[in-house]
Structures are given as C-alpha cells and as structure tokens.
N, C-alpha and C positions, 0 to 999 in steps of 0.2 A: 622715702621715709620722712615723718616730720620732722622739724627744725628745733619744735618746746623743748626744748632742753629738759625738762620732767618729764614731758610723754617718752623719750629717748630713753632717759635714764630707767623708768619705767620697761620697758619694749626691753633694755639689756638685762635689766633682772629676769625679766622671764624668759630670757635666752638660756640664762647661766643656771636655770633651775635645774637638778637633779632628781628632784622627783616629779608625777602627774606629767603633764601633756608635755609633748618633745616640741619645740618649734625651730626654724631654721629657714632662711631667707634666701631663694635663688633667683638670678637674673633671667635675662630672654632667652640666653642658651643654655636655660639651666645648671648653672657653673652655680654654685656655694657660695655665697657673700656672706653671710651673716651664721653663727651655728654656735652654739651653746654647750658646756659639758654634758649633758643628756644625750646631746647627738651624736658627742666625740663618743660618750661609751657604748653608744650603740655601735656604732660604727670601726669601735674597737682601735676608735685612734685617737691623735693629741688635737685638739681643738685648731690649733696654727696649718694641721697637714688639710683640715678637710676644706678651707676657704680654697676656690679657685677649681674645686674636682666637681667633676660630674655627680649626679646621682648615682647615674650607673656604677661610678669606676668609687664612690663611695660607700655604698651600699648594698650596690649588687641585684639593685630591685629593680623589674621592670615596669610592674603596675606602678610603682615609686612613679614612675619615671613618667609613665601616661597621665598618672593624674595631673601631674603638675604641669605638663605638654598641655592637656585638653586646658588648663584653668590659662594659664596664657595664652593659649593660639584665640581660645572662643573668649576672654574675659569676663570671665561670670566664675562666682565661685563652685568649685568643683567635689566631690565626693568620692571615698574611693577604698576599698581594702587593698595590703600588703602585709609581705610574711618578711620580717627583717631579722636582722641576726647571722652569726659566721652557717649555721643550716637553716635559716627560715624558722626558726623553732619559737620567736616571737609575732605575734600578728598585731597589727593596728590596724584602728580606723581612720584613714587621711579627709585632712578639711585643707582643700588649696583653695587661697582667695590671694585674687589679681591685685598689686598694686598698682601706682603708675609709675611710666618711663619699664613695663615690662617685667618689671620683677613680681615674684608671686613668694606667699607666704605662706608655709606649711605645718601643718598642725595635726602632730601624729598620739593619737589618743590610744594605748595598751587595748585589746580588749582577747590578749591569751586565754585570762580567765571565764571570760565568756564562751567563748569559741570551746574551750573543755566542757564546760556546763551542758552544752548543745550537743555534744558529742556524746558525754556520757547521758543524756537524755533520749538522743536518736537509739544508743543502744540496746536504755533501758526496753525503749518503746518496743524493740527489733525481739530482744531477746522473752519479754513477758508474752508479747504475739508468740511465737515461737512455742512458749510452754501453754498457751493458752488451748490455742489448735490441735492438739493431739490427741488432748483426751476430751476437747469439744466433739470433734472428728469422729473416735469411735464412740460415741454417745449417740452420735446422730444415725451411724452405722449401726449399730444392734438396736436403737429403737426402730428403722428403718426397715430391717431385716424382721423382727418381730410384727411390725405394721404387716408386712408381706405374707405372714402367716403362719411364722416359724412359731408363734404363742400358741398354737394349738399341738406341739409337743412339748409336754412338761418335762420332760428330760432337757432339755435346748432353753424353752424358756429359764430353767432356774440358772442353770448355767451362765445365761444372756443378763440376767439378773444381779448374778454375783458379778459380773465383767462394766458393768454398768455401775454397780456403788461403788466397784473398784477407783474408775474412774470419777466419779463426785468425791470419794475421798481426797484421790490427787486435785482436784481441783481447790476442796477446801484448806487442804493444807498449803498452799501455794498461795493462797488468799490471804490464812492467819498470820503467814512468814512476812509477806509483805506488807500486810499492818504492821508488824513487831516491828521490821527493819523500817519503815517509813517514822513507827511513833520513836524508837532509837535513835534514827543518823536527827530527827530533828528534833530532838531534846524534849521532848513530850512526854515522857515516858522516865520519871524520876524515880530515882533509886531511893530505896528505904535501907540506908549504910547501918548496918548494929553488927553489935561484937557477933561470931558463928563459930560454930563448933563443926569442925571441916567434916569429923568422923560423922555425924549425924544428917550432914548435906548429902557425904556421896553414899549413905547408908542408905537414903531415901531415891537416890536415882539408880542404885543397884535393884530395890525393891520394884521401882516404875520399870527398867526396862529388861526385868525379867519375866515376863509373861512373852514377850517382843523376840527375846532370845530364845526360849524354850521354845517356839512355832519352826524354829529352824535348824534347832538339838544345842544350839551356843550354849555352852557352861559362863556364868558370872560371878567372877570372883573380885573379893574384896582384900586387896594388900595388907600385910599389915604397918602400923605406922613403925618407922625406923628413928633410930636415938632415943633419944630423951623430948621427943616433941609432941608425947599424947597430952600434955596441956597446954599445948597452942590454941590460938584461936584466931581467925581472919576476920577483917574487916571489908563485911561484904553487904549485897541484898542478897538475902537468901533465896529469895523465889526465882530472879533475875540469873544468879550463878547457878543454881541447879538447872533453868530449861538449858542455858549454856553445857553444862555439862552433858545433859539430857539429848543436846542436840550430835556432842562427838561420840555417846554411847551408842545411839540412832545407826549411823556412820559406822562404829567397832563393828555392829551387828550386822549390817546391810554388804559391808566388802570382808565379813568375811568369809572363811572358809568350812562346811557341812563338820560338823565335829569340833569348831575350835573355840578359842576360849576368850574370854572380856574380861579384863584385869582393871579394875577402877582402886584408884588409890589417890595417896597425898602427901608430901614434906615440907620440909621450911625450907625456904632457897631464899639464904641471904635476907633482908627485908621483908618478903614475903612467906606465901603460903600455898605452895603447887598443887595443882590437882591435876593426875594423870589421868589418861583414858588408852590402854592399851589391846589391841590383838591381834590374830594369826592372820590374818586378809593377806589380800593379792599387794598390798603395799603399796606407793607412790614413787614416781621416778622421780629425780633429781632434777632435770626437766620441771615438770609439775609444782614442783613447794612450790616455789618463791610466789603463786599464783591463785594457791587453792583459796584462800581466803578473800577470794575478790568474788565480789555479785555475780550470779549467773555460771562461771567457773564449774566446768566439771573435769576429772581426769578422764575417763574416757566411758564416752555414753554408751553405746554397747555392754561393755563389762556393769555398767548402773542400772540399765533396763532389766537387765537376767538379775541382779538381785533386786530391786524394786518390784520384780510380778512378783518373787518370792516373799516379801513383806506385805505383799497389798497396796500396795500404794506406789507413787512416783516422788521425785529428787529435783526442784526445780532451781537449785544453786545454789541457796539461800542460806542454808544451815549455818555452813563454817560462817559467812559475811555476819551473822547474829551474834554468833560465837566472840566472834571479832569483835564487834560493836560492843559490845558488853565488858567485855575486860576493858576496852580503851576507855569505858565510862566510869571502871572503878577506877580509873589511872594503872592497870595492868596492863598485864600481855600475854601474847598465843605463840605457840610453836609444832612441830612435828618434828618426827625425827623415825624414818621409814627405808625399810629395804624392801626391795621389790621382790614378791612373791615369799617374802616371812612374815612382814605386818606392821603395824606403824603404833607410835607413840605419840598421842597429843596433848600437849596440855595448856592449861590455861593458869595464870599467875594471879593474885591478889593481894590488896597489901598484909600486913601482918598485923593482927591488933597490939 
C-alpha cells in the first residue's frame, strides 16, 4: 500500500463506503487485511471479525475465492462473477488486481439487477417462441395439407379456411397485446386522466363484449350501483380502463361455464372507485392468484385451449399483465378473489375524483 498519507486516507474512504462498489484487501494467503463496512454487511458481520478470515470462511464463495487465487498466483489483473450473500441471492462482478509484496485488491461491483433483466429477457424470448410456433405450425399444416390437394374439396377446404384465420387471429392478437404491454411497461403510452362516469365505462364494455358472450349463450349483466354513490365519478383514462376492463370481461367469458352469467359492476372503496368483473367459471386455485397477473402466466393450458377454439382465437398470457399495468399507471390496483369450480371476482381500482 502507498505511504501519501492522502492517497491512504483516500483508499480508507473507499473502504468505509456503504454504497457502489465493495472493496477489501487480501494478502498472499488470502486472509482479509483490509475491509470496509460494505463488506462487513455483506458478509453479515462486524468489520473487526472479518480482518484475518479467509474468503471462504468469510463469505462462503468459491469463485470469490478463485478469482483472487488466479489474480495472485498469475499477477495480472483478474475478472470474475460471484453469487454472495447468507443464499447466494446477491451476484457481483469481481475486478481482482495484484499488489505488491502479494496482496491483491478486490472490487466487487452489484450486478443482481442485471442478472434479473437477462433472466426475464431469456424468458421473455422462451415464452413468445413458444406462443409464436403453434399457431405458425398449424398455418404451415393446413396450407400444406391443402397444397397436397385437400383444396379440391370444398367442404375440407372451407373448413381448412376458417382454421387458418382462426389462427392469424391468434397471432394478431398476440402481436397487439404485446405492443400495448411493450408501449405501457415503458411509458410511451400516456394516459388522458379526466373526471369518468364509471356507469358509462362499464355500460360500454357490457355493450363490447356481448356479441362475444352470446356466441357461447353467457348472459351479461350489469350491477346495480349500491348506496348513495350514483354520483361518483373516477379519475381515470377512459379508453385505457375500459380495454382493461374489456380484457377481465374477455377472461369472465372464455373460463366460463355454457349457460352462465358475467356480472360487470362498480363501488366506492375507500379513496377510490372499483370496478368488478364477475362469473360462473371453473375458478382459480389458491395456488394460482398470487401469479396470474404476471406475463406469459396461464392457470392451466389445457382447460384455456377448449375455451379458446370456443372464442376463436388463443390466450398468449398477456391479458391480466395489461390489466396490471394500467391500474399501476393510474396509481391503482388489481385483485381476484375465486373459488374453484364457482367462479371468480376481479377487479380493478382507480382513484376517486
């Protein structure tokens, strides 16, 4: 270490920092000399305990432990990830650079954040493949099948026909969802907030999705409002909260059950201004909530396919994540509340003018 007495004083400040990059000084056998409160709370101990301990027996890292082996044994500086933490559950990136007389210098940069980014990126990737190939698949299958010569019966060809826009349906809608959700999670997509008249919102997605409901016999019914709150009014975008609403009416209709009913309603809860979306469906487990509202998320694909041929179209995850994303832009929020094999309750919150 140098002797300037500023460059020293210097070097201990950025020992003692608590936030940005962790640094910590070990000798030729890797023992702790030097280490900084960032270290000790990593390390979930008192700064005095970790001088003199190993990496290992401080840390619990092994790659820890290599990189700073390779940066001493070979002296050149060295490069390295580690997952540090009482479970691994923090990652860094290690910069070990040699001093002299053996000691080496480590410089542990966060990069959890990253590392999540990457993660829900590879997903993403995983999961749009996934919805992408299946109804590419059977596109490529019935035009394939009609190439062969099935188009010279017209009974088969129309049939091959309707099964084919079925699926350019599901693809279009999988396309639009993920524009919405793409121009929502990144702020592009600005809300037009003005005073709304809740009865006239869910008047209008009762009207939108009963055409949708009658193809499958669903009755749609509209609540009536309760107390003294038919002169409420919410502070919303109107077009924004009805596809939202439009998207768990979608959902009432698609899980439920040949004969049942879609309850679309609204109250004042507290601060705000709820808006229900109620019916008879096969319902959600306990299991399941805490999840649905997360991208790609389905309760179970089998039971979504047999209602999806029944609407025409497919279900690529996206719905409720929209749903989501929209109340969290009014400053709201989303809930369910479902028994399995009676039917579930969702609704979505906004504030109250």
């Amino acid at each position: 270490m140098t002797t300037d007495p500023l460059a020293a004083a210097a070097f201990a400040a950025l020992l003692d920092r608590t936030a940005g990059d962790i640094l910590l000084i070990v000798d030729s056998q890797l023992r702790i000399t030097r280490a900084g409160a960032g270290a000790a709370a990593l390390a979930h101990r008192e700064v005095e305990e970790l001088v003199g301990l190993s990496l290992i027996a401080a840390f619990g890292s092994m790659p820890l432990d290599a990189v700073a082996r390779q940066a001493g044994r070979e002296r050149i500086p060295t490069l390295g990830e580690a997952d540090l933490g009482p479970r691994g559950e923090r990652a860094f990136a290690v910069d070990a650079v040699p001093l002299a007389h053996g000691d080496v210098v480590l410089a542990l940069h966060e990069i959890t954040a990253l590392r999540r980014v990457e993660r829900v990126r590879r997903d993403f990737v995983t999961n749009i493949s996934h919805e992408l190939r299946t109804p590419l698949a059977s596109v490529k299958l019935l035009a394939e099948t009609l190439s062969a010569g099935a188009v010279e019966d017209a009974a088969t060809a129309g049939q091959f026909a309707v099964q084919i826009e079925r699926e350019v349906d599901h693809l279009a809608q999988l396309v639009t969802e993920l524009l919405d959700l793409s121009m929502i999670e990144s702020g592009e997509s600005t809300l037009k907030i003005e005073r709304v008249e809740p009865g006239a919102v869910v008047a209008d997605v009762a009207e939108r999705i009963g055409p949708v409901a009658a193809r499958r016999g669903i009755t749609v019914r509209q609540l009536p409002v309760q107390g003294d709150a038919g002169g409420a009014s919410a502070t919303a975008d109107a077009a924004r909260l009805g596809q939202a609403l439009l998207n768990l009416a979608h959902n009432a209709v698609k899980y439920n059950r040949p004969g049942g009913e879609v309850r679309l309603g609204w109250e004042l809860s507290g601060g705000g201004v709820r808006f229900t979306v109620a019916d008879d469906g096969i319902g959600i487990s306990e299991a399941h909530r805490p999840r649905i509202f997360e991208r790609f998320y389905k309760v179970d694909r089998s039971r979504a396919h047999e209602s999806d041929e029944a609407l025409g179209g497919g279900s690529a995850g996206l719905g409720l994540a929209i749903v989501r994303h929209i109340a969290d832009a009014h400053g709201g929020s989303v809930g369910v509340e479902s028994v399995e094999g009676v039917g579930s309750t969702f609704w979505i919150e906004v504030p109250r003018a």
